[in-house]
N, C-alpha and C positions, 0 to 999 in steps of 0.2 A: 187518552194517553195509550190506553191499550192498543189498540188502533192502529197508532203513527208508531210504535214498539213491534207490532208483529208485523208491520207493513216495511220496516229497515231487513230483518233479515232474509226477505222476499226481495226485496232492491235488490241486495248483498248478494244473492246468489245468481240474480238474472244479469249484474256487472259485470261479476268474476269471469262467464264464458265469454264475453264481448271484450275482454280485454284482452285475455289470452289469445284468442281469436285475432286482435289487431296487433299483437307482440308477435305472434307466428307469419302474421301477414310483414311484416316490416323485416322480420329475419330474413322470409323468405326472397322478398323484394332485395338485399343487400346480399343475398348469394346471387341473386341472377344480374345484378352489379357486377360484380365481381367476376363473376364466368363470362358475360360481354366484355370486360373487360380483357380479360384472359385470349379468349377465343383468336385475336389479331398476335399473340406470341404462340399457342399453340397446334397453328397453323405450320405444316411443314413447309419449312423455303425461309422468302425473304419474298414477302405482301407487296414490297415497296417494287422490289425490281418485277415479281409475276405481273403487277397491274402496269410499269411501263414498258415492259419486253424484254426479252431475252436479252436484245440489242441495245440498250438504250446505255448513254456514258456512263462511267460511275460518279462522276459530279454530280448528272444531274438524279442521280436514284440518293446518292447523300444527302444532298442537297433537300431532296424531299422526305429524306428520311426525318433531317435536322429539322424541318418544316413543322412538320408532324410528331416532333418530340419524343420520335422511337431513339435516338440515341441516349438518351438519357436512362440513370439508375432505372431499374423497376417501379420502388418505392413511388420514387418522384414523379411516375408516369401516371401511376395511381391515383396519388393526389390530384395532380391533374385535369385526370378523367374526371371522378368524384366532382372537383370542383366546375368542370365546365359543366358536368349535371344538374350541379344547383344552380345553375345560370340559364339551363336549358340547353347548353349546348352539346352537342354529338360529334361532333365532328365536321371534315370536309370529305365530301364523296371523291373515290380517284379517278373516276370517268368524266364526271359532270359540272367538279371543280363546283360544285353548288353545296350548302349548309346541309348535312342530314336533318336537322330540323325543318329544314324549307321543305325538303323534299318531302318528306312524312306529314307536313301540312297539309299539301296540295293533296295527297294519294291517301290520308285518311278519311276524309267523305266517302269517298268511293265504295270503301271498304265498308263504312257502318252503312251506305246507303243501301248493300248488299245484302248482309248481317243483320241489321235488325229486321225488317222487313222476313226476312229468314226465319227467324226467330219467334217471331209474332204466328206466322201461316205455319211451323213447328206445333205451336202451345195453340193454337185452334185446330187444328187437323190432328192432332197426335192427342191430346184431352179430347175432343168431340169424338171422332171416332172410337177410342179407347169405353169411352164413356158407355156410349153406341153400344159396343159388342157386349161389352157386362151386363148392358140389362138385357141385351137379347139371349145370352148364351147359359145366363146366371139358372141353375140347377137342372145344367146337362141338357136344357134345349137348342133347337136348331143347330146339330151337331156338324150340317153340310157348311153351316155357314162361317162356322169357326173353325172347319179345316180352312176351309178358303182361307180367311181370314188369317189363319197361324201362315199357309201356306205363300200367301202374299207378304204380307209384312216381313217374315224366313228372308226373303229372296231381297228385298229391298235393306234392310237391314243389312245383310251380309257386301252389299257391293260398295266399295270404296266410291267416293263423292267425285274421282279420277275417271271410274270408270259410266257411271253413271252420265259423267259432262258430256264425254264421249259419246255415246249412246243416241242421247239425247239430240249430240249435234247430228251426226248420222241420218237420226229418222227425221225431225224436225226443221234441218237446214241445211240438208244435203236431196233426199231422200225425196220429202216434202219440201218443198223450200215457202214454208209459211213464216220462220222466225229469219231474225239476221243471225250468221255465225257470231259476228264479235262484234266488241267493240261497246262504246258506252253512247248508243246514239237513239234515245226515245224510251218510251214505257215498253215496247215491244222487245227492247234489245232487254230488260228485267228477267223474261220470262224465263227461258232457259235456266242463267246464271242460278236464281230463284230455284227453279225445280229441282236438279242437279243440288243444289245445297241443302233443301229442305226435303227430298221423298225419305232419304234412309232416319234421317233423326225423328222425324212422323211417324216414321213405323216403330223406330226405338220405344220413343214416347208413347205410343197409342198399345203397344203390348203391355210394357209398364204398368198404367192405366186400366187397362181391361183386365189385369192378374190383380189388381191393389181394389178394385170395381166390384171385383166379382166376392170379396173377402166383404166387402163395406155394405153389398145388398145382402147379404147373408145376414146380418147383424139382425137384435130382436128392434130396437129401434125404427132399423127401416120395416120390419113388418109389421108396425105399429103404424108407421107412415102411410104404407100401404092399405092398410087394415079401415084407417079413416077416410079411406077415399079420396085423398090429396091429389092434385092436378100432377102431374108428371113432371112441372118445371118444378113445384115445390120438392118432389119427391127427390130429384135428381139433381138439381142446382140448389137447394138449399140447403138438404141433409146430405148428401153423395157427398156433393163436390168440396164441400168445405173439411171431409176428413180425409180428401186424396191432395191437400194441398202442401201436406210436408216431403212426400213421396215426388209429387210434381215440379217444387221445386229445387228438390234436390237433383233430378235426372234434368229441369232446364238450364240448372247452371252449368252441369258440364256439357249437354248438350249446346248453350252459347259458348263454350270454350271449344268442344269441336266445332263448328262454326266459322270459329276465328282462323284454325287450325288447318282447317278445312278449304276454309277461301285462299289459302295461298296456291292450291294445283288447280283450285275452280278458275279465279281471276288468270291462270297460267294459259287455260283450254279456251278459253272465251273474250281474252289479250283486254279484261275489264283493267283500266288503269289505277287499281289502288293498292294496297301494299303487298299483299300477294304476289303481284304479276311484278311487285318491285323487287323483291324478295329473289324469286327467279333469276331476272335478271344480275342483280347483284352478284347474286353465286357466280352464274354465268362469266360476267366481266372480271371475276375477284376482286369485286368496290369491298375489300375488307369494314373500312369504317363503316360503309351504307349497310352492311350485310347485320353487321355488330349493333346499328344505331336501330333495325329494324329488329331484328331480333328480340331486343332490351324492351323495345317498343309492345310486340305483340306478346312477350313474356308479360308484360308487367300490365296487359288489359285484361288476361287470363287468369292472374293473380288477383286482380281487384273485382273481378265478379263473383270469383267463388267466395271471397270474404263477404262480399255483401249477400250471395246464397244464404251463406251459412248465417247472417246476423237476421234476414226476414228469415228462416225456420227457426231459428231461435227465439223470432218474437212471432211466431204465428203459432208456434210448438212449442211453451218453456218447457216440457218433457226432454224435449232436445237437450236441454242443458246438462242434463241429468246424466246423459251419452258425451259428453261434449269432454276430449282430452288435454 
């Protein structure tokens, strides 16, 4: 009995962050509702006439207004929205005359087929490297190699994922013409979009890593580890790595939130067909709904991974909890 008594108010505290955690997440998810929503009234003009022209009758811009349920109270518009969400639905695009949800169907593969893959070459290149440099650097050795190192990562780090695409096309598919510029056609057309997405968050990562690395070999533990002569994978992947995983996961969550963030001006430079290069376009045309229905969309994937971030440090860390607001 003692047991299943001291074992309740251990539940008790590891629930309370996970819940507050899914209350903050649901709040925040019903403001970015509601600002999609918004966004098609706080728009300066009139959506309806910018997307059919200057020119176009006024029957037929009413006509589409009344279509589209802009003439109606606020209130009732909201309802509306709200409830065509719990249906799934978004709306009708103004260009394409096709379902925001059709659309965002088609153009989300693309997107994660980009992103994860991103993600993954992120958290092995950004952890391995990082790793890497901590034990080489760890009490002020090989000091050429961790200027380098600061010095590389500095520079990659600093260049927007804009600038970077660019670059990359330049030398790679201009320059050299070993890659394809654009377009989504074979493994080879990967590579770019891939690199361009994934060098600056690797070196985010892999600094991280190597400042959190070099703190964790310092410990008396690992000179104990050391001390017994342990092979280098135990030394490094079994005591290292399992105390830089609260650290890790917190910089890969939002590291796949830039990502997501990220792929909209990558997919723009490299005309990748998923929701980035939709997203552009959108603006481009004033597909108000499309703009809104995308928007809502990559809001609310960026939303649900830093919630799930935060619930695996919480069960990997319950010290976490203890920080947890």
């Amino acid at each position: 009995m003692a047991t299943v008594t001291a074992s309740r108010p251990f539940a008790a505290s590891r629930a309370a962050p996970v819940l507050r955690r899914m209350l903050r997440l649901l709040i925040t998810l019903w403001l970015l509702v509601t600002l999609s929503f918004l966004m098609i009234h706080l728009v300066p003009g009139d959506p309806v006439r910018a997307s059919l022209g200057l020119t176009a009758p006024i029957e037929l811009v009413e006509a589409r207004r009344a279509a589209l349920g802009l003439d109606r109270p606020l209130p009732a518009q909201y309802a509306a929205y709200l409830g065509g969400l719990a249906r799934g639905e978004l709306g009708t695009s103004f260009t394409s005359q096709l379902p925001v949800a059709q659309i965002i169907a088609q153009r989300l593969p693309a997107t994660l087929a980009l992103a994860v893959p991103a993600l993954l070459i992120v958290l092995l290149v950004g952890v391995g490297a990082g790793l890497a440099m901590a034990a080489v650097t760890v009490r002020g050795r090989h000091r050429r190699a961790d200027a380098l190192f600061d010095a590389t990562s500095g520079v990659l780090t600093a260049m927007p994922e804009f600038v970077t695409a660019v670059t990359l096309t330049a030398v790679f598919a201009v320059m050299l013409p070993w890659l394809p510029v654009a377009g989504l056609a074979g493994p080879r057309s990967f590579v770019l979009p891939l690199a361009a997405l994934a060098l600056g968050p690797s070196a985010i990562l892999a600094r991280i890593v190597r400042a959190e690395g070099v703190k964790v070999l310092r410990q008396e533990y690992m000179r104990t580890a050391r001390a017994k002569r342990l092979r280098w994978a135990a030394i490094y992947l079994r005591h290292a790595l399992p105390n830089l995983l609260t650290a890790t996961l917190t910089v890969g969550g939002l590291i796949l939130s830039s990502l997501i963030a990220g792929a909209v001006l990558v997919e723009h430079v490299f005309a990748w067909p998923g929701l980035g290069s939709a997203v552009v376009l959108a603006i481009t045309q004033k597909d108000l709904p499309l703009t809104q229905g995308l928007v809502l969309t990559l809001g609310a994937i960026v939303l649900v991974i830093n919630a799930v971030v935060d619930l695996l440090i919480v069960t990997v860390d319950p010290r976490s909890t203890l920080r947890a607001g």
